[in-house]
RODO-2510 file (C-alpha; in nm, 4 decimals, decimal comma):
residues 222
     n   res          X          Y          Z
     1     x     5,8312     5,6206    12,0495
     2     x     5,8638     5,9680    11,8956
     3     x     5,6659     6,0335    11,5917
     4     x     5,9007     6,1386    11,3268
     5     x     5,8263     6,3716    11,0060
     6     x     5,7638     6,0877    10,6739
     7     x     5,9188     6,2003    10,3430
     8     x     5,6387     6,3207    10,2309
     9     x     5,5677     6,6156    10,5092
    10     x     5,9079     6,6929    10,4297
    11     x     5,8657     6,7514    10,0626
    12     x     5,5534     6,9819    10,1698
    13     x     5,7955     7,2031    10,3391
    14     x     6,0198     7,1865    10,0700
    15     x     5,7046     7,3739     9,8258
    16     x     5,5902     7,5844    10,0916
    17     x     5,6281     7,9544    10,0471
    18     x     5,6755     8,0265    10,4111
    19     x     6,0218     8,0824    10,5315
    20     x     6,0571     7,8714    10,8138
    21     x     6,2741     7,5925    10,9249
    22     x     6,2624     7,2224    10,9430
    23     x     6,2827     7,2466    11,3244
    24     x     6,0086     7,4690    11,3451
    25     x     5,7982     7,2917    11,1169
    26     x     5,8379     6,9656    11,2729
    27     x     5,7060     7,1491    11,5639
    28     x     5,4212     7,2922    11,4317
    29     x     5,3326     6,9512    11,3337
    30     x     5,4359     6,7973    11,6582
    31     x     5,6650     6,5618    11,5093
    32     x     6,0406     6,5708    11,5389
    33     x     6,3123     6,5080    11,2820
    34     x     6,4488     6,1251    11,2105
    35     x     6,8243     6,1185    11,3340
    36     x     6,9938     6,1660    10,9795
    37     x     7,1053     5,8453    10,7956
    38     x     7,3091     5,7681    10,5141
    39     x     7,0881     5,7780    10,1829
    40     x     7,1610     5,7888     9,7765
    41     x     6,8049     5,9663     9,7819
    42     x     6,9292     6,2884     9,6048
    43     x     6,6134     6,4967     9,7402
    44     x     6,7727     6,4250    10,0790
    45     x     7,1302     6,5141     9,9845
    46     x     7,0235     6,8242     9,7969
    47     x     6,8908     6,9032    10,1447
    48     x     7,1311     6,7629    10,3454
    49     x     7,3652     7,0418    10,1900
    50     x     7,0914     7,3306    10,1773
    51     x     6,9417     7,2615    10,5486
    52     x     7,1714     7,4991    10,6686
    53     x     7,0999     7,8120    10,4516
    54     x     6,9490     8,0621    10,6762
    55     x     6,6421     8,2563    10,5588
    56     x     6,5931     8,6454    10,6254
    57     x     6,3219     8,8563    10,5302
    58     x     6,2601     9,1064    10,3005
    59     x     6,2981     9,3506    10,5515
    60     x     6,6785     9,2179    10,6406
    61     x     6,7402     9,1636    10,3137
    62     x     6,7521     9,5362    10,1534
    63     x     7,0349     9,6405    10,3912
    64     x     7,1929     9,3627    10,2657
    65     x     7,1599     9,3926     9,9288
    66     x     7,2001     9,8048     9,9405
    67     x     7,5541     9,7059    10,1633
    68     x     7,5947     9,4788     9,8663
    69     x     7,5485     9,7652     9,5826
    70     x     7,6915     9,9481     9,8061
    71     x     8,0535     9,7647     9,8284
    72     x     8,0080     9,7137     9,4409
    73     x     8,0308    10,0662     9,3774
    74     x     8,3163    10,1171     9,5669
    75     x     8,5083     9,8437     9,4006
    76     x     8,3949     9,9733     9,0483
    77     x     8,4900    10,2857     9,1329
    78     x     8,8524    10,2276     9,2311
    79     x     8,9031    10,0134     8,9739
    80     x     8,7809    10,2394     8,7393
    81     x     9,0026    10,5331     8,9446
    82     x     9,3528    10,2931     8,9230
    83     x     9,2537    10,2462     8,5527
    84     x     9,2380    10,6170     8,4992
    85     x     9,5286    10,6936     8,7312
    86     x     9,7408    10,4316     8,4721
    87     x     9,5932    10,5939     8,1593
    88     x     9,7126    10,9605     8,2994
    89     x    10,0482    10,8312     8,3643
    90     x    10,1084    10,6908     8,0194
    91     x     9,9628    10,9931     7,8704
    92     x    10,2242    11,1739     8,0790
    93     x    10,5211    10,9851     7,9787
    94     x    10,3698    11,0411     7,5666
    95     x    10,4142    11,4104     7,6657
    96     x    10,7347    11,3928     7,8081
    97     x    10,8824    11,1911     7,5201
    98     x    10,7440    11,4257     7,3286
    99     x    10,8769    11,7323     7,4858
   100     x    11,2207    11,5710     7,4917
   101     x    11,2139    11,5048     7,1140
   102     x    11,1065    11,8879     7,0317
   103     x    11,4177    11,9894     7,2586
   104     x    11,6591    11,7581     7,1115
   105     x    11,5147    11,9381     6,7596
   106     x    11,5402    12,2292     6,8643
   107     x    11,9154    12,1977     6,9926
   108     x    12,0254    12,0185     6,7067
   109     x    11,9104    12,2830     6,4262
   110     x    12,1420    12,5599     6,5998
   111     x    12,4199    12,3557     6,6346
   112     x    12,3762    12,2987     6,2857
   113     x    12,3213    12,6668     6,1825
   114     x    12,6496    12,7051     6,3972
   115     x    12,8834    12,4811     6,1834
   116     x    12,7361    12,5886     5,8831
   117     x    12,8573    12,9751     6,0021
   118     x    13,1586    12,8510     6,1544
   119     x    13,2549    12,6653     5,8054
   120     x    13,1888    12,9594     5,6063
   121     x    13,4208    13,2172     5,8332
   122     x    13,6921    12,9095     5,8390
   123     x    13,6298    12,9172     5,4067
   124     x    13,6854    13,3134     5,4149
   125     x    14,0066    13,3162     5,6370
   126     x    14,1438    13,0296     5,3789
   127     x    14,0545    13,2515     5,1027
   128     x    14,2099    13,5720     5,2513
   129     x    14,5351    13,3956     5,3850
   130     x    14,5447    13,2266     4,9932
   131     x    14,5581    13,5555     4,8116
   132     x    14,8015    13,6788     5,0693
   133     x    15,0369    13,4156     4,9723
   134     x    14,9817    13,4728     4,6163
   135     x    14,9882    13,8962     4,6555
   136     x    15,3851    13,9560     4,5765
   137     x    15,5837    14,0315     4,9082
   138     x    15,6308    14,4134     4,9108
   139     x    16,0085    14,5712     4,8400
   140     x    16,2217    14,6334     5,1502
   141     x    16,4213    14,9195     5,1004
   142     x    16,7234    15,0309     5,2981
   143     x    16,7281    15,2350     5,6413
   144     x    16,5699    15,6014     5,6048
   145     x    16,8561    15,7440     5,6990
   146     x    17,0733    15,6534     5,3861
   147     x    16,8111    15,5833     5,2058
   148     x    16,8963    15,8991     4,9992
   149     x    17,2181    15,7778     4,9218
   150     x    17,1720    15,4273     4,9036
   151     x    16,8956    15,2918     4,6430
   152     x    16,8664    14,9155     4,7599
   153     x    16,5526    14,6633     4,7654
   154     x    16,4582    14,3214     4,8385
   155     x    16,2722    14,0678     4,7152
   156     x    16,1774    13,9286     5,0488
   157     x    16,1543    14,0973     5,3721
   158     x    16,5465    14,0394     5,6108
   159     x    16,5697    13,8721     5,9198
   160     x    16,6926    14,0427     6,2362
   161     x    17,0184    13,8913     6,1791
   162     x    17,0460    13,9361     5,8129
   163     x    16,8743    14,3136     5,8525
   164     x    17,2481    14,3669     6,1210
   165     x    17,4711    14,2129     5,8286
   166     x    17,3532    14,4344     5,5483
   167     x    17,3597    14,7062     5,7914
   168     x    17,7324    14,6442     5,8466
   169     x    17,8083    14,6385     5,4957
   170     x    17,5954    14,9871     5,4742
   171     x    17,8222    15,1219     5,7042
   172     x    18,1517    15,0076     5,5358
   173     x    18,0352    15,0278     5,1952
   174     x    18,2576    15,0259     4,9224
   175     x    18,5268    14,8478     5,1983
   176     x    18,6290    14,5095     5,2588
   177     x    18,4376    14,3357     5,5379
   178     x    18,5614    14,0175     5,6516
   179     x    18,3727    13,6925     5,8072
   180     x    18,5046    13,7677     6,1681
   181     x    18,3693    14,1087     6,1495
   182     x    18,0386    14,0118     6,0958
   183     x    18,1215    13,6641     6,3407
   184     x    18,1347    13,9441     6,6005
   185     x    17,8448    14,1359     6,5169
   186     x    17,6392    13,8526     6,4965
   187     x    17,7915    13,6706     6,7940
   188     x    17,8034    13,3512     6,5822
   189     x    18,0994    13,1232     6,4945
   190     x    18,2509    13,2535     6,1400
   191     x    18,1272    12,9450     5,9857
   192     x    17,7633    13,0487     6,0446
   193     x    17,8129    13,4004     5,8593
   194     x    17,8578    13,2904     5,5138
   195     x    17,5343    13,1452     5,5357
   196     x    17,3729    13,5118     5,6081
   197     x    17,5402    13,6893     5,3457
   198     x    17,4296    13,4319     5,1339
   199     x    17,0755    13,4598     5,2150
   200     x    17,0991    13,8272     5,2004
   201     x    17,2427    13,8212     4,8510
   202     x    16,9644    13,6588     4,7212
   203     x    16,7194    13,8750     4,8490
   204     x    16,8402    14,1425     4,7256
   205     x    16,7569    14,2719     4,3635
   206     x    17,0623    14,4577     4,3435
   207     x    17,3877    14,2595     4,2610
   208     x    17,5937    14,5080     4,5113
   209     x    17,7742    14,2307     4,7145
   210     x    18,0884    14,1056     4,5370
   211     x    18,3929    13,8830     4,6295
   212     x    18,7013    14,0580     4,7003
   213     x    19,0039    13,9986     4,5437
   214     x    19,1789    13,8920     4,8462
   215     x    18,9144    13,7509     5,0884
   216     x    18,5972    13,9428     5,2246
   217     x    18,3128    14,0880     5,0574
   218     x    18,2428    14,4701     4,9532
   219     x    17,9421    14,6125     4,9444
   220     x    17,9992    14,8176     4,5848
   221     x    17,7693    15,1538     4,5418
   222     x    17,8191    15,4482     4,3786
***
């Protein structure tokens, strides 16, 4: 019958300082290990769990431990690398917001010194076009070429059509000139005439167009 290892050699290995295994201290001891049963002994299922751990030495151990730092470094670092690489591009987009809110300053204040100038030019041409209409409209007088013997002005400046109506009367001044005559010069129907040498009547300050006694008008000068 083999001679198994008792509890208490067990718990010996347990406070022993020397790293070796159950197997090999059963050995040493010439004993072998009891086939494993079921137990509520919690000694035996602390070490049920923990039989397996497998000892190195101290030797082993620092490459482990410097792969260890080692691998620790590297995660610290990139973490600390993505952290920095998210800092710069927030600090970026600050700068850029920034930038674009200078620029949209910047564009806004000429546009505004723009309107401003624009406003006032608009303000001056109102002004000048004001006193234009206000300044009295200059006397027209009559063609240069009787304008020695003819002394007529207006109040207003002709049209084309009533400038060639008062230049027919000019040229048959002092005779009777009827609304066909002046139907043809104009190229008008008569009925439109009268409405000529009515306008050119008033503009003129001179009261030199009269009625004849039996139909037309005469252009009276002296």
């Amino acid at each position: 019958m083999p001679d198994y290892l008792t509890k208490e050699e067990i718990r010996q290995w347990r406070s022993s300082l020397e790293r070796i295994t159950l197997e090999e201290y059963a050995k040493r001891l010439g004993k072998v290990i009891a086939e494993e049963k079921e137990t509520n002994d919690m000694v035996d299922m602390v070490y049920k769990h923990s039989s397996e751990v497998r000892y190195v030495s101290s030797e082993d151990a620092i490459p482990a431990q410097n792969s260890f730092k080692a691998e620790r470094i590297s995660t610290l670092a990139q973490q600390s690398f993505e952290r920095e690489k998210e800092l710069s591009a927030k600090r970026d987009l600050r700068e850029l917001a920034k930038a674009a809110r200078a620029a949209k300053k910047e564009t806004i204040k000429p546009d505004v010194k723009e309107i401003k100038k624009q406003e006032a030019v608009l303000k001056e041409v109102k002004k000048e076009i004001k006193l234009k209409k206000e300044a009295k409209a200059p006397k027209q007088e009559a063609p240069a070429s009787v304008r020695e013997e003819v002394q007529i002005t207006f109040k207003k400046n002709l049209t084309p059509r009533e400038q060639a109506v008062f230049e027919h009367f000019l040229n048959n001044k002092n005779s009777i000139v009827y609304a066909k005559e002046l139907a043809q010069v104009l190229d008008l129907p008569r009925d439109y005439v009268y409405k000529y040498i009515k306008n050119l009547r008033a503009k003129m300050n001179e009261n030199a167009i009269q009625n004849a006694d039996n139909g037309g008008f005469i252009l009276e000068l002296k």
